[in-house]
C-alpha positions in Angstrom: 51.5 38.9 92.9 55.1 38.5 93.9 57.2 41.6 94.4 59.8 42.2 91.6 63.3 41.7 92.5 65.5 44.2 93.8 67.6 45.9 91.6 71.2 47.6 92.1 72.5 50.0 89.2 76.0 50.6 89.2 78.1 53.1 87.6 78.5 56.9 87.9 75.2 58.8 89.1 73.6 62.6 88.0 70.7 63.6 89.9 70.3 67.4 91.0 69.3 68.5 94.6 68.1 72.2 92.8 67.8 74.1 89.8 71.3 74.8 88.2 69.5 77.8 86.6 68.8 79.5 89.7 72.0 77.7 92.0 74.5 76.8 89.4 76.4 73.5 88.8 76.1 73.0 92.2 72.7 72.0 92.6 74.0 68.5 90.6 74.8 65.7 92.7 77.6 63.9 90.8 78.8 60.0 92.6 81.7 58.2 90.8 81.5 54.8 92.1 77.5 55.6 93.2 74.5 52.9 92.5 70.7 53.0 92.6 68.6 50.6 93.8 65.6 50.2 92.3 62.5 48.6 94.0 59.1 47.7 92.7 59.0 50.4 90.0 60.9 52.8 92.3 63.7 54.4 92.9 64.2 53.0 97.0 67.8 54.7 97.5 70.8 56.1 96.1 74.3 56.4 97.4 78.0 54.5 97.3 77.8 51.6 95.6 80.0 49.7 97.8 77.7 50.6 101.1 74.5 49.6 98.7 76.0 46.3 97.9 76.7 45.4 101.4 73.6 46.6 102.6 71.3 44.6 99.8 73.2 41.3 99.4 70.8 40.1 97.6 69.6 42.5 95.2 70.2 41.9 90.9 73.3 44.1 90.3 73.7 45.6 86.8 77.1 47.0 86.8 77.9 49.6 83.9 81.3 50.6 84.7 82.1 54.2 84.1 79.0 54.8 82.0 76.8 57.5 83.8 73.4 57.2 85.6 70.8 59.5 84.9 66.9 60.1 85.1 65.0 59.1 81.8 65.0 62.1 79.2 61.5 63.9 79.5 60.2 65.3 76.1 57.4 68.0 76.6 56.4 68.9 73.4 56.2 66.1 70.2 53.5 65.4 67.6 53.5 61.4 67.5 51.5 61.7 64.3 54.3 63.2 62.4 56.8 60.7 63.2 56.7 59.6 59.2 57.4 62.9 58.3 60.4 64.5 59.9 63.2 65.7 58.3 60.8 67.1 55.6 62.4 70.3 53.1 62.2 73.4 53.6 58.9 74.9 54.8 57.9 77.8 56.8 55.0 76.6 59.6 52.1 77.6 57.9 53.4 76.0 54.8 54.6 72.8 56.8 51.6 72.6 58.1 49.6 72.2 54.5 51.9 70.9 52.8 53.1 68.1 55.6 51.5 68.1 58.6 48.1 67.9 57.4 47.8 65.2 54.6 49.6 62.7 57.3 47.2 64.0 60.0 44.1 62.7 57.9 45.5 59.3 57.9 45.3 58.9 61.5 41.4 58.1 61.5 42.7 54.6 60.4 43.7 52.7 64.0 45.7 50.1 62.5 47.9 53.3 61.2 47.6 55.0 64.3 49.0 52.1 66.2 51.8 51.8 64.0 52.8 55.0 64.1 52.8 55.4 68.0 54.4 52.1 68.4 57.1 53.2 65.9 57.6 56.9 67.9 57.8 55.3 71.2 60.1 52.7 70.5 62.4 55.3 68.7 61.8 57.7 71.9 62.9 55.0 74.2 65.6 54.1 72.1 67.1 57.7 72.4 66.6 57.4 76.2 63.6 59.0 76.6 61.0 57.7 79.5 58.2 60.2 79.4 56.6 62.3 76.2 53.6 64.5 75.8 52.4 64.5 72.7 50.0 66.2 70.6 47.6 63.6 68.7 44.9 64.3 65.6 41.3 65.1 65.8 40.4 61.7 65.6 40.0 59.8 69.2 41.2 57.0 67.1 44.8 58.7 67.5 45.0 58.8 71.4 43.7 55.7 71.9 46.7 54.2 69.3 49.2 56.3 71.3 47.7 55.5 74.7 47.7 51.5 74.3 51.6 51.7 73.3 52.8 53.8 76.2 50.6 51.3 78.3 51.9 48.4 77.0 55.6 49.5 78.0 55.0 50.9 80.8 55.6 54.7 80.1 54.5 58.0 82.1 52.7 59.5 78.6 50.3 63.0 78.2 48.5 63.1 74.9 45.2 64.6 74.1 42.9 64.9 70.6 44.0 68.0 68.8 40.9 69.9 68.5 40.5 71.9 65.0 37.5 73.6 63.6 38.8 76.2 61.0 42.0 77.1 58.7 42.5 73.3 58.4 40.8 71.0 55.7 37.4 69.8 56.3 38.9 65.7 56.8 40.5 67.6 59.7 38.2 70.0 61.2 35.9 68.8 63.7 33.6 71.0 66.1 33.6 73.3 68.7 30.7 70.4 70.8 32.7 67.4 69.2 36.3 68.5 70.8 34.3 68.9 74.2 32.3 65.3 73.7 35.6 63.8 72.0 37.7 65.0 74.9 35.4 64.4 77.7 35.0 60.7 76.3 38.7 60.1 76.0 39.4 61.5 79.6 36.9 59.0 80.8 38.5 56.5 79.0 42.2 57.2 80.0 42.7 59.6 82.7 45.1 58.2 85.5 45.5 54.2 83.8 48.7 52.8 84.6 51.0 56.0 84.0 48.6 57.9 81.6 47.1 61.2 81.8 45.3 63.2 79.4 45.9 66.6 77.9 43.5 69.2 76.9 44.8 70.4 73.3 43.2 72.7 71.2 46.4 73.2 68.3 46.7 76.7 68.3 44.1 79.8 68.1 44.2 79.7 64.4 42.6 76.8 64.1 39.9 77.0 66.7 37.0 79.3 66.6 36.1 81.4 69.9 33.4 79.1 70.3 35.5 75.8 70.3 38.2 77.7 72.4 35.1 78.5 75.2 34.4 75.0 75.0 37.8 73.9 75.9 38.0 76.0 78.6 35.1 74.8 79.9 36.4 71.2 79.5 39.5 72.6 81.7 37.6 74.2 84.1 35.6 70.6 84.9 38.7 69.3 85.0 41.4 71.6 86.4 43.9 68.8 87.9 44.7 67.8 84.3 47.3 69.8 81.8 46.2 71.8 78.5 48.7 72.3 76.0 48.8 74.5 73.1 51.5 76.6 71.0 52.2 80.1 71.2 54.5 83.0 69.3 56.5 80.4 67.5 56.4 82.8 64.3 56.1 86.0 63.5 53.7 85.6 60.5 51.5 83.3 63.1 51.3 86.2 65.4 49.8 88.7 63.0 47.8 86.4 61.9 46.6 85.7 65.6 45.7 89.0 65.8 43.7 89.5 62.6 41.7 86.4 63.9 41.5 88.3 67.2 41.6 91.6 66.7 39.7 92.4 70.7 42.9 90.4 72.2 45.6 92.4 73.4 48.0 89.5 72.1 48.6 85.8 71.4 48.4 84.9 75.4 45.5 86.7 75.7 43.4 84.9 73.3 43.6 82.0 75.1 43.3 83.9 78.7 39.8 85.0 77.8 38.6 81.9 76.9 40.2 80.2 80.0 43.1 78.2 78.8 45.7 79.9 80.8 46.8 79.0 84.4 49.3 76.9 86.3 48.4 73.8 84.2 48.9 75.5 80.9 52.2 74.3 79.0 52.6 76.5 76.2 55.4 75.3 73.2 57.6 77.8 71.7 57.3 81.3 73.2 59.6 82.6 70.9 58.1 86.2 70.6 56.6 86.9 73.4 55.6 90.5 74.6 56.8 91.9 78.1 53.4 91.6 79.0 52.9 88.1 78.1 56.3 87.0 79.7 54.6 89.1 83.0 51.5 86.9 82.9 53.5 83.6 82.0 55.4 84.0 85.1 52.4 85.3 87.0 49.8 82.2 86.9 52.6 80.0 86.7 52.4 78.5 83.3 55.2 76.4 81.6 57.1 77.4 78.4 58.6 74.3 76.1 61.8 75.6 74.3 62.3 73.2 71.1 65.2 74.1 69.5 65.7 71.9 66.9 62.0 72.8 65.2 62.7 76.4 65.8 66.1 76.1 64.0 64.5 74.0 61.5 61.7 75.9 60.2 63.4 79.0 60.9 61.1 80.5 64.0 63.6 82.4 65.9 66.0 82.4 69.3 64.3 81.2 72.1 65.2 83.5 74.9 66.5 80.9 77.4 68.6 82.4 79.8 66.3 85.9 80.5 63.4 83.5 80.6 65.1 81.1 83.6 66.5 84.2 84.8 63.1 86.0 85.4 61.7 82.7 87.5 60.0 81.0 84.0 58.9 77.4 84.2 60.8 76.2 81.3 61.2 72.6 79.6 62.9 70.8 76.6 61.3 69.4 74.0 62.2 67.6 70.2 59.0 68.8 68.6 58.7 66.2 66.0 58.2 66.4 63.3 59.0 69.7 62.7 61.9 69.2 65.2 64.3 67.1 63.4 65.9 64.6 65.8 64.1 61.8 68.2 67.1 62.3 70.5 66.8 64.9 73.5 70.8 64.7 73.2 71.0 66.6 70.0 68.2 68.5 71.3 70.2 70.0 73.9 72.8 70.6 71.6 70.8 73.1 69.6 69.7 74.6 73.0 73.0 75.0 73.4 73.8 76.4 70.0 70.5 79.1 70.0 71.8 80.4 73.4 75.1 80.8 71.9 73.8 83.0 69.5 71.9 85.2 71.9 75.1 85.2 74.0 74.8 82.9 76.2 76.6 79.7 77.1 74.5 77.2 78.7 76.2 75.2 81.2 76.0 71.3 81.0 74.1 71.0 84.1 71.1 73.3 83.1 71.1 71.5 79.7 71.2 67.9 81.6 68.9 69.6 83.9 66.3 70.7 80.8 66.1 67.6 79.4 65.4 65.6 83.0 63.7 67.8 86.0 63.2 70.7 83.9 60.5 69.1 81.6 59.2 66.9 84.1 58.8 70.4 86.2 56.7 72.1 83.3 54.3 68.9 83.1 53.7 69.3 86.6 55.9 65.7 87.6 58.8 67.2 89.4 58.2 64.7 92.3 57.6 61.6 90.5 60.0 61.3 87.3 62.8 63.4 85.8 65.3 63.2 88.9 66.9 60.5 91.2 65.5 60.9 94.8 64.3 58.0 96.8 60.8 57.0 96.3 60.6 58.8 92.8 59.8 56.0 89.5 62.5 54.8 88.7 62.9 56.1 84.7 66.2 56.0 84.5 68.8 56.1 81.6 72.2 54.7 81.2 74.8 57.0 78.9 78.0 55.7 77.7 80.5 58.4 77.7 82.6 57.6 75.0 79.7 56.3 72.5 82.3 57.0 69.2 86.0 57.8 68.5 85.3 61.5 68.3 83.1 61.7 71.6 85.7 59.2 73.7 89.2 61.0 72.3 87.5 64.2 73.5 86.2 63.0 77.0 89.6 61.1 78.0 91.1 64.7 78.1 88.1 66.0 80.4 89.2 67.1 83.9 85.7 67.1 85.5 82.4 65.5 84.9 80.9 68.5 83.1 83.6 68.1 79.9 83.4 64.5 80.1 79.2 64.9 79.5 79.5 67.5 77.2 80.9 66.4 74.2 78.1 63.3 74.5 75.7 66.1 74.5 77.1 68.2 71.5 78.1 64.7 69.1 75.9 62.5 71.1 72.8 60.0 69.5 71.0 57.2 70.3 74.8 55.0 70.4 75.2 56.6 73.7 72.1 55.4 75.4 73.0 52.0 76.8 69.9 51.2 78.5 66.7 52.5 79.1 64.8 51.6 82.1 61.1 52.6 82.8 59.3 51.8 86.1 61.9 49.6 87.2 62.7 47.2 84.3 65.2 47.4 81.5 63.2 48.2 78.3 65.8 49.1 75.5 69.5 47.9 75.0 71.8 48.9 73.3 72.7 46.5 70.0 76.2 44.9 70.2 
């Protein structure tokens, strides 16, 4: 098979040489005239875009002007099979879950629905600018395999794994504590490491799993420690009481899934809006990631996440949309409501730890902070182009800015899927822009 052609992207480039939580906005690496040249799915250098040119003559150029240059979004947290029903009223979890979530869950036993559906998400994902997404499924395998052939057919780095539920759900929904370990086993088999894939242990929360299939899980992880387990945790009050009645031997929500070994480094846990000074202790002991998704918790009214003394106590923290019950595709607005609940707990986010969220951080807290989320040489090249002056109201604004950071962040605060140019994932231009 012949080599793809080289491939020279020019226009201003973001990429971070740290964490902007931990250095500040100097860990971003910010080249007005810079380019990157993109090789066989990867990302082969970066630099001056004059000194690329000369030195690869030959190479495709794509020349965006003064638009900006950035790793692919990376969306840690989303439920594909609640794509149809975002932006649904006014419900707490409990009752989203019952009155939403889990009629359109049942529906997902049908593939030709299933594909649909995931082809639908991921299109809208890329769309938004968005290269890699972990997602939750359904209990039926049917619903990873659907999600698993779309990110495979365009080319996209994708987590997903069956959500395994065997009580507080209804019985078209419920499976077993020996099916989610056969179901799961059989799907990791099936698509573990093809192309970009990789599979997710995911029981859906303690409510809905019995010790039993919680042990089995666990197990499940232990056979296979090198893959990720996600789950949710304190997202609501009401959910954490009702944790504990389930539970009552549990010292709290963490714990519960400790003792039936689902915590570790590989554990990515959404949420963690209440969490206990012990829990934040173990967290940051075994290494385990924390998704923040503002948007959902804004929506159906879970709390503040506690952003800044979670970074600032050495968290692993990413961004995530959370849909359905986050209401936006776009990881843009999502860092605008990141933005918005730190406000409220005091804190103003800078622009480079919100850029920085949405890119490395996520791709950090799915254990891919060398391979997608930044631009380095030899990382995939997932890349995103952002015009900064998408509307009237976002370009009036960033012809006044004086530096990068209030150029970008008036696309973050008003910014949609008008801003995202062109997605790129491993190397080829997927989406464009209409018009």
């Amino acid at each position: 098979m012949q080599d793809e052609p080289s491939r020279l992207l020019v226009g201003q480039v973001l990429s971070f040489a740290g964490d902007p939580f931990a250095e500040g906005p100097v860990a971003a690496r910010h080249l007005t005239q810079g380019a990157v040249l993109v090789q066989d799915g990867r990302i082969a250098a970066l630099g001056d875009a004059a000194a690329l040119k000369a030195a690869h003559p030959g190479a495709e150029v794509h020349d965006y002007g003064d638009a900006l240059i950035s790793a692919g979004f990376v969306d840690a947290h989303i439920h594909y099979p609640q794509t149809g029903i975002i932006a649904s009223w006014g419900k707490r979890l409990i009752d989203w879950l019952n009155t939403y979530t889990f009629p359109e869950e049942a529906r997902f036993g049908d593939a030709a629905h299933a594909c649909a559906v995931a082809e639908t998400c991921l299109d809208l994902m890329l769309a938004h600018g968005t290269t890699t997404v972990c997602s939750y499924a359904t209990i039926h395998p049917e619903s990873v395999d659907a999600f698993f052939a779309a990110a495979l057919a365009r080319g996209m780095r994708a987590f997903a794994g069956k959500t395994c539920m065997d009580r507080n759900a209804p019985d078209d929904l419920r499976d077993t504590a020996q099916a989610a370990y056969d179901d799961s086993k059989a799907l990791i088999a099936r698509w573990q490491g093809v192309g970009r894939l990789e599979y997710v242990i995911t029981p859906r929360f303690a409510p809905t799993s019995t010790p039993a299939q919680l042990s089995a899980l666990g197990a499940l992880w232990a056979e296979h420690p090198d893959l990720l387990m996600q789950t949710h945790l304190s997202e609501q009050v009401e959910e954490i009481a009702w944790v504990q009645s389930l539970f009552p031997q549990a010292r709290d929500y963490l714990d519960v899934y400790e003792a039936h070994g689902l915590l570790g480094p590989g554990a990515v846990f959404g949420h963690g809006i209440h969490l206990s000074a012990r829990e934040r202790a173990r967290l940051r002991e075994v290494g385990a990631a924390l998704v923040h998704c503002p948007t959902s918790n804004a929506f159906i009214g879970s709390g503040l996440f506690d952003l800044a003394g979670l970074k600032g106590e050495g968290q692993r923290v990413g961004l995530a949309t959370d849909i359905g019950g986050g209401s936006s595709f776009s990881m843009l607005r999502t860092m605008a409501a990141a933005y918005e609940v730190a406000q409220l707990r005091g804190v103003a986010v800078h622009p480079a730890q919100l850029w920085w969220l949405a890119t490395a951080g996520s791709a950090s807290a799915l254990g891919l902070g060398g391979q997608v989320g930044n631009l380095a040489e030899g990382m995939e090249a997932d890349l995103v182009v952002i015009d900064l002056a998408s509307t009237p109201a976002i370009g009036q604004r960033a012809a006044r800015a004086g530096d990068l950071w209030e150029a970008l962040f008036p696309t973050i605060m008003m910014g949609d899927e008008r801003a995202v140019v062109e997605t790129w994932v491993a190397g080829r231009p997927i989406h464009r822009r209409a018009g």
